[in-house]
C-alpha positions as CSV (number, residue, x, y, z in Angstrom):
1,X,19.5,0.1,-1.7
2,X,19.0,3.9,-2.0
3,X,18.5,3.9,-5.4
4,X,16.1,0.6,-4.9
5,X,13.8,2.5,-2.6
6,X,14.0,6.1,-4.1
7,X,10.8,7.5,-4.6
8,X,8.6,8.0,-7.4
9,X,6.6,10.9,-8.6
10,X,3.2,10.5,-7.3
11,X,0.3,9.1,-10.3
12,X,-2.0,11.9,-9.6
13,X,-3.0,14.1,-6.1
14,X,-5.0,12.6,-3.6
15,X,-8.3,12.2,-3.3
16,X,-8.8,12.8,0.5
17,X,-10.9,9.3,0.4
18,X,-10.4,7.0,3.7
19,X,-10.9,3.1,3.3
20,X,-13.2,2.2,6.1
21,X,-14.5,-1.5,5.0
22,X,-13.4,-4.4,2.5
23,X,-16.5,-4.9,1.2
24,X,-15.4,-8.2,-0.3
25,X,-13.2,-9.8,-3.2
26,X,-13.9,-12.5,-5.6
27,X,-12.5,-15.9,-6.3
28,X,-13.0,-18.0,-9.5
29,X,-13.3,-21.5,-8.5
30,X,-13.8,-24.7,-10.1
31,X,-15.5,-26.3,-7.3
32,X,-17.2,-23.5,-5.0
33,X,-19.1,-25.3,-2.5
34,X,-15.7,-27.3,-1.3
35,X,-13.7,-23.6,-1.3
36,X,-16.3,-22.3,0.8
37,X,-17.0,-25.6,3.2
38,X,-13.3,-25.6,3.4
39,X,-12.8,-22.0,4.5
40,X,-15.8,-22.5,7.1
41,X,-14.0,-25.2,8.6
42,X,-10.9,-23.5,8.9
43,X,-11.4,-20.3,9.4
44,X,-15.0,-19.7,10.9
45,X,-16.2,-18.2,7.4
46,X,-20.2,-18.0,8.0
47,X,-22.5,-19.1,4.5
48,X,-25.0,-15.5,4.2
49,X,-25.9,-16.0,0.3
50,X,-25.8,-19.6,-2.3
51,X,-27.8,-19.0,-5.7
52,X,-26.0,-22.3,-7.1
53,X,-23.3,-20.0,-8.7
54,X,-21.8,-18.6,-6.4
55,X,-21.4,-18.4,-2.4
56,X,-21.3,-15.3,-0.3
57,X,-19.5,-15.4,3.3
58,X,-18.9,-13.4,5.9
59,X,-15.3,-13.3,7.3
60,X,-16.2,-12.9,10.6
61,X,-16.9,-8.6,10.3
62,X,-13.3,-8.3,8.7
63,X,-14.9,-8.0,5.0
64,X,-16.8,-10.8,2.8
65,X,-15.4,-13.3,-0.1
66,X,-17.5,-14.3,-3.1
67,X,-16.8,-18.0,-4.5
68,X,-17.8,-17.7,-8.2
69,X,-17.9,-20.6,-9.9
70,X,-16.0,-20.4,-13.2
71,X,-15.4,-23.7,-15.6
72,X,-11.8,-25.4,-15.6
73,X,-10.6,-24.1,-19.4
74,X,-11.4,-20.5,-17.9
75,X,-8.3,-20.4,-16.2
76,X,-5.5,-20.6,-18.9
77,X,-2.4,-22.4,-18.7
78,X,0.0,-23.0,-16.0
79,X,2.7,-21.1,-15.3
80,X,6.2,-22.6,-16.2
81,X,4.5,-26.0,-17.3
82,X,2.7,-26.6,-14.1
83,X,-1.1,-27.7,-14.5
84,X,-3.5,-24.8,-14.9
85,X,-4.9,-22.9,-11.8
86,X,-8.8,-23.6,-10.5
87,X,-8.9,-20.9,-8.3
88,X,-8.0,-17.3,-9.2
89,X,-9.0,-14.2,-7.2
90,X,-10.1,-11.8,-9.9
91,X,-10.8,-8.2,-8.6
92,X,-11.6,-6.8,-5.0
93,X,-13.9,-3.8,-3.9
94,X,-13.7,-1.1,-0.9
95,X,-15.5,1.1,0.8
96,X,-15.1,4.6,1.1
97,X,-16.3,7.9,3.2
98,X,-17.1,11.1,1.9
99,X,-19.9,9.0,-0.3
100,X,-21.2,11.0,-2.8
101,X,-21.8,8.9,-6.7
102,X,-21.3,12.2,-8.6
103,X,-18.6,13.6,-6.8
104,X,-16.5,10.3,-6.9
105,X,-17.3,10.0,-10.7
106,X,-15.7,13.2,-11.2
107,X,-12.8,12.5,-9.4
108,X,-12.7,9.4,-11.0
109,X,-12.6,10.6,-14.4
110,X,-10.5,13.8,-13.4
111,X,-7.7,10.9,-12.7
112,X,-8.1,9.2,-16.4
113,X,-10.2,6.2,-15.4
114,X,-13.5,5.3,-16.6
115,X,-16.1,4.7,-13.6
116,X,-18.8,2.1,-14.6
117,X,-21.5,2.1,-12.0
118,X,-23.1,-1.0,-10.5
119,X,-25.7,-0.2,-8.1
120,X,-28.5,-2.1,-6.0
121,X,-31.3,-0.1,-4.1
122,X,-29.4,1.9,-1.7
123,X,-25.7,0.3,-2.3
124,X,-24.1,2.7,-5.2
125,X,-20.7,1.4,-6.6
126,X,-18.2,2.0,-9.6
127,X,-15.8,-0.3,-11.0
128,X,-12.5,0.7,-12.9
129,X,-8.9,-0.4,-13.9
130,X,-6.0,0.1,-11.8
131,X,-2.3,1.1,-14.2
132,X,-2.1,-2.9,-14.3
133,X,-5.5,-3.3,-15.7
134,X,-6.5,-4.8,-12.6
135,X,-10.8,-4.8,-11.6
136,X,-11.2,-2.1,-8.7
137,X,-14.8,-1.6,-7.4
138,X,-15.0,1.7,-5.1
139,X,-18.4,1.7,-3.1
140,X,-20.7,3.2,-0.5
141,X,-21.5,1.2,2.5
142,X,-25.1,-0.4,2.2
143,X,-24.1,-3.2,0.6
144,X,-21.9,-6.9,1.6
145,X,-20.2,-4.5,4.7
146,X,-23.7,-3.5,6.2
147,X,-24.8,-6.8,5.6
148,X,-22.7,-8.3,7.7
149,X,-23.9,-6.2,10.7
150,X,-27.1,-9.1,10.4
151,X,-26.1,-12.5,11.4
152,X,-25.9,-14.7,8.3
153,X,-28.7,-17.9,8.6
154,X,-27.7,-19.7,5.4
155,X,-26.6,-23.3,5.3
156,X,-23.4,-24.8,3.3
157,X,-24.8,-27.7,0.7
158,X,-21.8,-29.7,1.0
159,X,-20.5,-31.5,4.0
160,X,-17.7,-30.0,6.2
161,X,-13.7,-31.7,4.9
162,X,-13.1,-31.9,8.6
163,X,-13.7,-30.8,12.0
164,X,-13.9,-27.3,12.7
165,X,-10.8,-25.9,13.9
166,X,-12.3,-23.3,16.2
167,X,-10.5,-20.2,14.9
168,X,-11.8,-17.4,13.7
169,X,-10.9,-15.0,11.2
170,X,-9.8,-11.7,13.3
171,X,-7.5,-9.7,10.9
172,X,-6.5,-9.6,7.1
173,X,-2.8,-10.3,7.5
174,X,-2.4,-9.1,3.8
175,X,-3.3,-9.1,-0.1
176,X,-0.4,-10.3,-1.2
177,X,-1.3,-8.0,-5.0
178,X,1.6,-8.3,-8.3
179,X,1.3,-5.9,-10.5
180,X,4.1,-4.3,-13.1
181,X,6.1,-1.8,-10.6
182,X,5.0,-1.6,-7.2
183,X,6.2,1.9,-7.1
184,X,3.1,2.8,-9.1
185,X,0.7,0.5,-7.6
186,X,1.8,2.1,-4.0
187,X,1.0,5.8,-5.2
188,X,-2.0,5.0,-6.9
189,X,-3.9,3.0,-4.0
190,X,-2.2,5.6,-1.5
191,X,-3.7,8.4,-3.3
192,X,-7.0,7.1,-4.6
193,X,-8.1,5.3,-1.3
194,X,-6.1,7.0,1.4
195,X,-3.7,4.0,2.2
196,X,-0.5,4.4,3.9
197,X,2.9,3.6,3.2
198,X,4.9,1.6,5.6
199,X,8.4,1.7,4.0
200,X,9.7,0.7,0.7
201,X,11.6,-2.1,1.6
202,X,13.5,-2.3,-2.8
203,X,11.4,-5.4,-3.6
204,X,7.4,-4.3,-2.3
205,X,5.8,-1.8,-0.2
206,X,3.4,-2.7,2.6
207,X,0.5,-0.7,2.7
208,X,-1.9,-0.1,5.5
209,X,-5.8,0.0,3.8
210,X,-7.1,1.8,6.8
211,X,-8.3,0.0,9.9
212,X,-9.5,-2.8,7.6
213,X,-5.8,-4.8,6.6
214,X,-3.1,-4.8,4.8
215,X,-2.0,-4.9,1.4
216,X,1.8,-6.2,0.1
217,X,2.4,-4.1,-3.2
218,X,5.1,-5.9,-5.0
219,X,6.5,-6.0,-8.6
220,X,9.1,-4.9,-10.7
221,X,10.9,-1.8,-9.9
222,X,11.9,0.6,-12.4
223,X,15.5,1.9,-9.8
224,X,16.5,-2.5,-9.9
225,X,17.0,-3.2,-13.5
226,X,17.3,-7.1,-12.6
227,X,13.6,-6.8,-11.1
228,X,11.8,-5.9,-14.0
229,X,11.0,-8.8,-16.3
230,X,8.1,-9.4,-18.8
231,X,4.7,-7.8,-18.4
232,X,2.1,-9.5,-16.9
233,X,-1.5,-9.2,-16.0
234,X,-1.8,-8.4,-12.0
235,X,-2.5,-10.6,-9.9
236,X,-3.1,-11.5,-6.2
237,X,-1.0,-14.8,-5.7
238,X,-2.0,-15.2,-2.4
239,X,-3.9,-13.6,0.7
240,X,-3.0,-14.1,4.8
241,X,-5.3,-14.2,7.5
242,X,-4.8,-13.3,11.0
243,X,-6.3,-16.1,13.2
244,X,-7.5,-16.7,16.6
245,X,-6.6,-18.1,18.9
246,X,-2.7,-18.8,18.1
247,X,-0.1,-21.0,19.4
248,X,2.7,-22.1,17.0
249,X,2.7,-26.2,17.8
250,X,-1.0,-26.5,18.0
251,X,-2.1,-24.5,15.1
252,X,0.8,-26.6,13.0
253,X,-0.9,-30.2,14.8
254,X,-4.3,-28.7,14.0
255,X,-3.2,-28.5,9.6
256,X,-1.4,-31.7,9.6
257,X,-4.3,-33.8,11.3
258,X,-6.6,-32.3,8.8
259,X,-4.5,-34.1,6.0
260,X,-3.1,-30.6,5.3
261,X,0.9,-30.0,4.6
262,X,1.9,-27.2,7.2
263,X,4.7,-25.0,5.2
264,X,6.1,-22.7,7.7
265,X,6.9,-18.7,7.1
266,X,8.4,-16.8,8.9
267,X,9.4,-13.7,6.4
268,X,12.8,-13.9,7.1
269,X,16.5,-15.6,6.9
270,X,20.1,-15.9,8.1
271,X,23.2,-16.6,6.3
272,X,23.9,-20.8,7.1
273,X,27.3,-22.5,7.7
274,X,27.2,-23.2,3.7
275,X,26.1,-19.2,3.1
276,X,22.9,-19.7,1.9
277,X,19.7,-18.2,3.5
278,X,17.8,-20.7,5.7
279,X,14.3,-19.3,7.4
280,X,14.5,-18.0,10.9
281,X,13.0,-20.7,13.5
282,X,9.0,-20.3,13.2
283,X,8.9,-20.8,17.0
284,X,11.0,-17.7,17.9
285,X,10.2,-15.4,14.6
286,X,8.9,-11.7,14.7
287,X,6.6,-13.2,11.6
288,X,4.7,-16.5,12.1
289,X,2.9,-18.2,9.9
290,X,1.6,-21.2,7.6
291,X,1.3,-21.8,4.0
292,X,-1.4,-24.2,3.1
293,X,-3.1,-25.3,0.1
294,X,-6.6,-25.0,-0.7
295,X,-9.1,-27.8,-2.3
296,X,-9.0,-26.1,-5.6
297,X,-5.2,-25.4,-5.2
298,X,-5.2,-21.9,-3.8
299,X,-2.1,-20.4,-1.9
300,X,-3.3,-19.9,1.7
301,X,-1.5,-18.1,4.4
302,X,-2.6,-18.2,8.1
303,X,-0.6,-16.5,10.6
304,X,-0.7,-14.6,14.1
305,X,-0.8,-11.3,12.9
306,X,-3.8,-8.9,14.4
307,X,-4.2,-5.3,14.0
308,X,-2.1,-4.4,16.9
309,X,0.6,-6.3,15.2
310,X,-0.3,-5.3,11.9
311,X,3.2,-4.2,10.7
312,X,4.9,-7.4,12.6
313,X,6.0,-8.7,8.8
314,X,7.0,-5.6,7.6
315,X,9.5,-4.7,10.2
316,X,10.6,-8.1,10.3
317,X,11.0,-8.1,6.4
318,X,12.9,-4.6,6.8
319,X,16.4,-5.3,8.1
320,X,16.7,-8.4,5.4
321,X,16.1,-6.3,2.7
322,X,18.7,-4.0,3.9
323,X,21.3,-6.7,3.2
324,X,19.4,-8.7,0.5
325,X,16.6,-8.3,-1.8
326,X,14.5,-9.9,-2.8
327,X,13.0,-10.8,1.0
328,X,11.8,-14.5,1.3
329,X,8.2,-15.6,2.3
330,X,5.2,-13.8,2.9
């Protein structure tokens, strides 16, 4: 384990750049207006913006999602033989202080990336590659995150799946983001966009993007030889929301009468009578939480996680990976 979570020498020096909003991330989806009439439903997402390609919604004043509508061959194969994806998350953007478009272009290009600006009226962004090739859009804050100061008055085409739930969106839990050695990943978002590192639990580090969320760095790492396997393009597999109100047994009742199979995760295990590791009781877990499936067959995590209890998963996750890596769940 020491050699596991040995450190790494830093990608480049810091910017002295703070996160202060999500500004929002975007999902390819074959069917858009069901992803976003779905997430309403369940999550109190509110409808600001529908051109017929693509929906806008606020999550609450946690950040914003864009539902892009992308056809079903766009995707690519399965993984391992399963049937291709129809809904991918393909980049995500953030807000930073200390605005200034030359200054950050500089600082950009001082670090080896490329900036390419996109800007709108007063909202001034640039998009570049992480190391794993991954779509990273660093922005001011007059766009999607001022926004959202307004209440949103659009209206969902589609009917609702199901009753509203009631909850509402009041923490991202975490990005759950893959790329090709979390090591790197960790030091490059730590020192481009001022997050911090929780602890490098061998397997992922947890990283705190401000007072906005949370991101879970994880893949290969180059101190675990049996970690690192076959390059890949990075991805975000799945994301976790902190919801309100929560209770364990109604929030499972409130899934399953809406048709939708409850998968409980709790982050961690125990040894069983036949010594294999069997999940920790959801009802008495540091970590709680669902795993649900989307419409369009996204992975989607709920769980009781808040910003007061924002490392909850980590710390849980921590004394596992002492004994075992990799950690299960989350």
């Amino acid at each position: 384990m020491a050699q596991a979570t040995a450190p790494i020498p830093e990608v480049f020096e810091s910017t002295g750049w703070k996160t202060v909003a999500l500004e929002s991330f975007t999902i390819d989806v074959v069917d858009y207006k069901k992803e976003a009439a779905f997430y309403a439903a369940l999550l109190g997402w509110t409808l600001r913006e529908d051109d017929g390609k693509r929906a806008i919604m606020d999550i609450g004043d946690v950040g914003s999602c864009i539902f892009r509508a992308a056809a079903p061959d766009s995707f690519g194969p399965g993984a391992n033989g399963a049937a291709p994806p129809r809904a991918v998350i393909r980049n995500f953007s953030w807000v930073i202080d200390k605005w200034d478009a030359q200054s950050v272009a500089a600082e950009l290009r001082k670090r080896g990336m490329t900036p390419v600006a996109e800007n709108r009226g007063a909202f001034e962004s640039f998009w570049v590659k992480d190391p794993d090739g991954w779509d990273l859009q660093i922005c001011n804050n007059k766009g999607l995150a001022a926004a959202r100061k307004k209440p949103a008055t659009a209206r969902l085409a589609g009917p609702a799946p199901f009753a509203p739930t009631g909850w509402k969106t009041v923490w991202f839990d975490h990005f759950s983001y893959r790329g090709g050695n979390y090591k790197r990943s960790a030091s490059f978002y730590a020192n481009l966009l001022g997050w911090e590192r929780a602890f490098d639990e061998g397997t992922q580090i947890e990283m705190m993007a401000g007072n906005v969320g949370d991101v879970i760095c994880r893949g290969d790492n180059p101190f675990a030889p049996a970690q690192v396997k076959e390059p890949g393009a990075a991805t975000i597999d799945h994301v976790s929301y902190g919801i309100a109100p929560w209770d364990v047994e109604r929030v499972r009742e409130a899934l399953e009468s809406r048709g939708l199979h409850a998968r409980a995760d709790t982050a961690t295990a125990h040894i069983g009578p036949d010594n294999k590791l069997v999940a920790d009781d959801i009802y008495q877990a540091a970590y709680q939480s669902y795993q649900i499936d989307t419409p369009n067959g996204f992975s989607l995590q709920i769980s009781w996680v808040s910003r007061d209890k924002r490392l909850v998963g980590a710390n849980a996750d921590k004394p596992q990976a002492l004994r075992k890596y990799p950690a299960p769940g989350r």
